[in-house]
C-alpha positions as CSV (number, residue, x, y, z in Angstrom):
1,X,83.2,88.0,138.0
2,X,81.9,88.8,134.8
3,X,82.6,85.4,132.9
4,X,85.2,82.7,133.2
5,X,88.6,84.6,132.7
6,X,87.0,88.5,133.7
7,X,87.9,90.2,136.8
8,X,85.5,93.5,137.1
9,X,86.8,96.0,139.5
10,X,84.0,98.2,140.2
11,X,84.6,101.2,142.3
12,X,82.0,102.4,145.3
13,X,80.0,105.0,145.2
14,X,80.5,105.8,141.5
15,X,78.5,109.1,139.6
16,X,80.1,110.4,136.7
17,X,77.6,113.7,137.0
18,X,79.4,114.8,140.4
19,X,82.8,114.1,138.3
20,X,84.6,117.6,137.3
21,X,85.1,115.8,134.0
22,X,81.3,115.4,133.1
23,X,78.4,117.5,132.8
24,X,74.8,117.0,132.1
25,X,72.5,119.1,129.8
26,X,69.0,118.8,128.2
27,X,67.7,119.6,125.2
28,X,65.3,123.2,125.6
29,X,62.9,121.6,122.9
30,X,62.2,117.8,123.3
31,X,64.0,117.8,127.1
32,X,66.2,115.0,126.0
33,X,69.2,114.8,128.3
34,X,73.0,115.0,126.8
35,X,76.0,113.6,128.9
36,X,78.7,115.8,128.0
37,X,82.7,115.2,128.4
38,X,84.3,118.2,129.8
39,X,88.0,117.1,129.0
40,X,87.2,116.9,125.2
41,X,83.6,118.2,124.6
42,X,82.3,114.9,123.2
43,X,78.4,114.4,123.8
44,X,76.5,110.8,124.5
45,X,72.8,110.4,124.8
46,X,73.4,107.7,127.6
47,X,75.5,108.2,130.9
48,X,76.2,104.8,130.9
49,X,78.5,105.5,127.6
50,X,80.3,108.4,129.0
51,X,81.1,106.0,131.7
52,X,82.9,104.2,129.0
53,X,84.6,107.2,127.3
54,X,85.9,108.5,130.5
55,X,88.1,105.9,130.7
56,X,90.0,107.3,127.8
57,X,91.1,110.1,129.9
58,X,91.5,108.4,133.3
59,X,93.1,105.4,131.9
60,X,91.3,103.4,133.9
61,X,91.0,99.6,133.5
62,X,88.7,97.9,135.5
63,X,88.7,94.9,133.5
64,X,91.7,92.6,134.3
65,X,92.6,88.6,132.7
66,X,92.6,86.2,135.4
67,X,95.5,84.3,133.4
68,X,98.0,87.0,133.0
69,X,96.5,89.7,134.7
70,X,96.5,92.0,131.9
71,X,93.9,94.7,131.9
72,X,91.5,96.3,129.8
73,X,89.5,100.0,129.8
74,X,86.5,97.7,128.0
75,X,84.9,94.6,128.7
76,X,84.7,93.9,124.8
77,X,88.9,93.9,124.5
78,X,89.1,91.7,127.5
79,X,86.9,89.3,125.9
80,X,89.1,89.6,122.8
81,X,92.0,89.0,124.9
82,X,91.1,86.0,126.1
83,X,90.8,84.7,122.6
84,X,94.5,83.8,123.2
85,X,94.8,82.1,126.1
86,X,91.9,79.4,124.6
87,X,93.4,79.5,121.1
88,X,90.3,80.7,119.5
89,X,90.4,82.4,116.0
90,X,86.4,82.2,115.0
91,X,87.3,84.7,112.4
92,X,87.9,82.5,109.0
93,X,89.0,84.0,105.2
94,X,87.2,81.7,102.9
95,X,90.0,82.5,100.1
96,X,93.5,81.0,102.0
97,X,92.0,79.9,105.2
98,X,94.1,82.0,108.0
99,X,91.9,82.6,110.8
100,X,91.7,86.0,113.1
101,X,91.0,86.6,116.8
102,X,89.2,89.5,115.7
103,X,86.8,90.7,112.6
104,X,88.9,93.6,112.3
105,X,92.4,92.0,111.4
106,X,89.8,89.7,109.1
107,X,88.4,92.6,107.6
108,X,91.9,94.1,107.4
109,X,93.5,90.5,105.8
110,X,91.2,90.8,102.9
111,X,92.3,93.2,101.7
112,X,95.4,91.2,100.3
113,X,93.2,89.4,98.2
114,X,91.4,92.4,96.9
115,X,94.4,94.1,96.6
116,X,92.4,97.3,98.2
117,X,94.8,99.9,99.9
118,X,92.3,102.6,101.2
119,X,95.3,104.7,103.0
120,X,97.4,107.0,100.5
121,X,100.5,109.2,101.3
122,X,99.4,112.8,100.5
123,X,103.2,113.4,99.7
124,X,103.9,110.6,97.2
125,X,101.0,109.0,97.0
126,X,101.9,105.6,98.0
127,X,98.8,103.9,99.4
128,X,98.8,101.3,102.3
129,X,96.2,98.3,103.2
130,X,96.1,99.9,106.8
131,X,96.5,103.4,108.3
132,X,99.1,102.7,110.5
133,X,101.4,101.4,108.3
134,X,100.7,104.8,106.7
135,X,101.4,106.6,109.6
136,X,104.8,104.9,109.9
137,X,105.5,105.8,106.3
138,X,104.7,109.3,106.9
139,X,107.6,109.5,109.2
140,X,110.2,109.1,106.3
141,X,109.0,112.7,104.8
142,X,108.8,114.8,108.0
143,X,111.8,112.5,109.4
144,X,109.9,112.0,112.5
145,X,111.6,109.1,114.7
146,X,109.7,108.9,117.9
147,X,111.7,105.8,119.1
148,X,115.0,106.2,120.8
149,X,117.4,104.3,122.7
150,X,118.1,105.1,126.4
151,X,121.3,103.5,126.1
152,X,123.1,104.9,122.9
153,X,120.4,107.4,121.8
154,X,119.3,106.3,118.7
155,X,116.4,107.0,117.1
156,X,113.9,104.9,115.0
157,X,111.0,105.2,113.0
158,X,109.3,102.5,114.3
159,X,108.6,100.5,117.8
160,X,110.0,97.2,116.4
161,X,113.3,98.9,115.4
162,X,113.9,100.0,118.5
163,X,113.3,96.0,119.9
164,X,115.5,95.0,117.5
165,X,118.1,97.3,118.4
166,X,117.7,96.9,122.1
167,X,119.1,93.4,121.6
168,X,122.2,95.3,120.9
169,X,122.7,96.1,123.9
170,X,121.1,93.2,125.7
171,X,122.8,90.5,123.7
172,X,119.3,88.7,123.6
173,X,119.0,86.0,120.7
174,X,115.8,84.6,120.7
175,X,116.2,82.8,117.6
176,X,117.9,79.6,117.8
177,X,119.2,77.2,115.1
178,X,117.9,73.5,116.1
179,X,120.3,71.8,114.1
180,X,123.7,73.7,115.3
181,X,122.6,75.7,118.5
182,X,123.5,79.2,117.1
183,X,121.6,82.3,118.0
184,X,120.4,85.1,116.2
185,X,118.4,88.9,117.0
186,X,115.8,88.4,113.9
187,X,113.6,85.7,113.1
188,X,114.6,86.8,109.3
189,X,118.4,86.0,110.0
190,X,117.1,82.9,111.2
191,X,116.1,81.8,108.3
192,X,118.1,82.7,105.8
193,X,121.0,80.8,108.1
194,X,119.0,78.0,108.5
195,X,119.5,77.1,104.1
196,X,123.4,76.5,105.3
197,X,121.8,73.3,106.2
198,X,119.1,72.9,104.0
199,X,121.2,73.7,101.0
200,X,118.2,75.6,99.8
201,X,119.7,78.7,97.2
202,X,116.0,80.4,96.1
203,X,117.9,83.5,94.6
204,X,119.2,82.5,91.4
205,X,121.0,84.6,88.9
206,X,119.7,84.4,85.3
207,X,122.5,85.5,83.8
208,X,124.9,82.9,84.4
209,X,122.5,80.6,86.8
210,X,124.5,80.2,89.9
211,X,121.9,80.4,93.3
212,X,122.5,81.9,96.4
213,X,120.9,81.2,99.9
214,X,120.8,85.3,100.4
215,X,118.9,87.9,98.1
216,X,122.4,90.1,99.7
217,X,125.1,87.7,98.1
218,X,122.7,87.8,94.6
219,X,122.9,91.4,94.5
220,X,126.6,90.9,95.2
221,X,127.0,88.8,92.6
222,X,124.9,90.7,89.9
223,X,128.0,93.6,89.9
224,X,129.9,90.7,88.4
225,X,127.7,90.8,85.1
226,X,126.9,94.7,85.5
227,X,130.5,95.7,86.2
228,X,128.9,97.9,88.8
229,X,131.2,99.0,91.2
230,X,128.9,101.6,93.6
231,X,131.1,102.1,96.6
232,X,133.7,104.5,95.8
233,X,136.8,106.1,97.5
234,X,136.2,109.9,98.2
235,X,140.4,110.2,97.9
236,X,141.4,108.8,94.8
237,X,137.9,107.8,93.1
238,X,139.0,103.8,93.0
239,X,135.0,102.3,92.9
240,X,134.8,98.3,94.9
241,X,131.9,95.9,94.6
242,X,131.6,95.7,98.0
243,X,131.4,98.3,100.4
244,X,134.1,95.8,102.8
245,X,136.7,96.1,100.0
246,X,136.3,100.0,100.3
247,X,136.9,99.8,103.9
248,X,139.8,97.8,103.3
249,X,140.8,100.0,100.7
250,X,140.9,103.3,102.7
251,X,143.5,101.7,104.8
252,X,145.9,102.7,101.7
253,X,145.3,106.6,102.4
254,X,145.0,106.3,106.0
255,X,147.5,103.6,106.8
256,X,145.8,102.0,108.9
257,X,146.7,98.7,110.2
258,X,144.1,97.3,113.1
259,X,145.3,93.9,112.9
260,X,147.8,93.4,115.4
261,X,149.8,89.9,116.0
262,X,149.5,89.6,120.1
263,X,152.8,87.3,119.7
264,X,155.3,89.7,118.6
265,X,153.6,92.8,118.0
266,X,153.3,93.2,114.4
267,X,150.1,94.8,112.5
268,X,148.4,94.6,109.3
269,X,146.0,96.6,106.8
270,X,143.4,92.8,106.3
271,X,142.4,90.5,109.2
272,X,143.1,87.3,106.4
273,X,147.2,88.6,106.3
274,X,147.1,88.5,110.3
275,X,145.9,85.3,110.2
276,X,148.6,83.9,107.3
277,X,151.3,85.3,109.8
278,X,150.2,83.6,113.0
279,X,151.1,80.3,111.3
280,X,154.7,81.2,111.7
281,X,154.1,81.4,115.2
282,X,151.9,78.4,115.9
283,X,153.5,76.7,112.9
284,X,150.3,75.4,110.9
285,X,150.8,74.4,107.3
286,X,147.2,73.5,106.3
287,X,148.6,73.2,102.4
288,X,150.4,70.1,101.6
289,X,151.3,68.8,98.3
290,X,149.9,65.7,96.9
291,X,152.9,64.6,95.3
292,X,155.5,64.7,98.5
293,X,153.6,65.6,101.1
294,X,155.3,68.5,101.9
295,X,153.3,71.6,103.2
296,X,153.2,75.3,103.3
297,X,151.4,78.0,105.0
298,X,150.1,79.4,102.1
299,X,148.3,78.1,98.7
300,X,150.7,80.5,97.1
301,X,153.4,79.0,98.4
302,X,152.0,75.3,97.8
303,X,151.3,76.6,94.0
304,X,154.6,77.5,93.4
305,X,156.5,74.5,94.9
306,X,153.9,72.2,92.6
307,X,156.1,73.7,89.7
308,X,159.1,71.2,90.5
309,X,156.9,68.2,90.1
310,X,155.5,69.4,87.1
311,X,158.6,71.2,85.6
């Protein structure tokens, strides 16, 4: 045991120069020796090093976490590791204060207040603070999606889009609401629920100043001002705010009805006129008239009948 929380595994009778993988050769004019990788070519000046390297081929990790028994090619990660399990981050930005397990993601934070982005796109020249975020974005020009579903077969760009969509098919919903107990697949969705309660609106239109809890509905509402109407009908060229009201829409061409009344059968074109006919079977009239107290199943209905009290 290496140090509280390390678990070396060393193997018996270890020599990497008896190893197919390895050879060793020496320098003709100084006699140096050279520990050479046969796998990949690479030479180190120190056997102990091509030790090390070897693992990158073997995949072996001797190194294992006495806490959750993950383990590591390199002592140096498992030490890093265990950075987690104590809650240390000695790794400090003197700008904003977050601290870092490691000097890397340090080194890597700065670079927000720099504003450096060392990694460009060689297609459209779109730089990035790290280079796997530019890898990712590479995938959009060659249209590369690595990341597919087992269950339904789609593909994503990325390794967290696939998570996300696993839930899917899990129903997972890590993200729980702790004032009403609902669940959600993304922390994101989360919190933009979560100003229901709050009342927070942060997206504010300044046109007309109205504030919405979703940058979605502000977009939305924007078409109002624009008179943009983007989602259009490929039949008869009608255009809709909303891509839902082009979905309802298309019903007209196809006549399709998918709203069916389980009671007696009948079917509709909008899940709202379904639910306006199932009053006449449970009888609810949830619009009553301040005047006699009479009330309707519709606010049509109650609108028009409001015309004999005022004449």
């Amino acid at each position: 045991c290496l140090q509280t929380g390390y678990k070396h595994h060393k193997k018996k009778n270890s020599n990497v120069d008896k190893s197919p993988m390895s050879q060793t050769d020496s320098d003709p004019t100084t006699g140096n020796k050279s520990f050479r990788c046969d796998t990949c070519g690479k030479d180190f000046k120190f056997k102990s090093i091509l030790n090390r390297h070897l693992r990158s081929h073997t995949g072996e990790k001797p190194y294992s976490c006495e806490t959750c028994g993950k383990s590591f090619s390199y002592s140096s990660n498992l030490f890093e590791h265990l950075r987690i399990h104590r809650g240390e981050k000695p790794f400090v930005c003197e700008t904003c204060g977050w601290s870092f397990i490691r000097r890397g993601s340090l080194h890597v934070h700065m670079r927000i207040h720099t504003g450096e982005k060392p990694y460009s796109c060689k297609m459209c020249q779109k730089s990035f603070t790290r280079r796997d975020h530019m890898r990712t974005h590479m995938r959009i020009h060659i249209g590369e999606k690595p990341y597919f579903c087992k269950t339904c077969g789609k593909r994503f760009r990325q390794r967290g889009g696939l998570q996300l969509h696993m839930r899917i098919h899990t129903g997972e919903k890590p993200y729980v609401c702790k004032t009403c107990g609902r669940s959600f697949t993304r922390c994101d969705v989360l919190s933009a629920h979560m100003r229901i309660h709050t009342g927070e609106k942060p997206y504010v239109c300044h046109t007309c100043g109205t504030g919405f809890s979703q940058g979605s509905e502000l977009t939305r509402h924007l078409r109002v001002h624009t008179g943009e109407r983007p989602f259009v009908c490929n039949t008869c060229g009608k255009g809709f705010k909303q891509k839902s009201e082009l979905a309802i829409h298309l019903r007209v061409h196809t006549s399709e009805r998918p709203f069916v009344c389980h009671t007696c059968g009948k079917d509709f074109k909008q899940k709202s006129d379904l639910a306006i006919h199932l009053r006449v079977h449970t009888g609810e009239r949830p619009y009553s008239c301040s005047n006699c107290e009479k009330s309707f199943r519709t606010a049509s209905l109650l609108k028009k009948h409001k015309r004999i009290h005022t004449g």
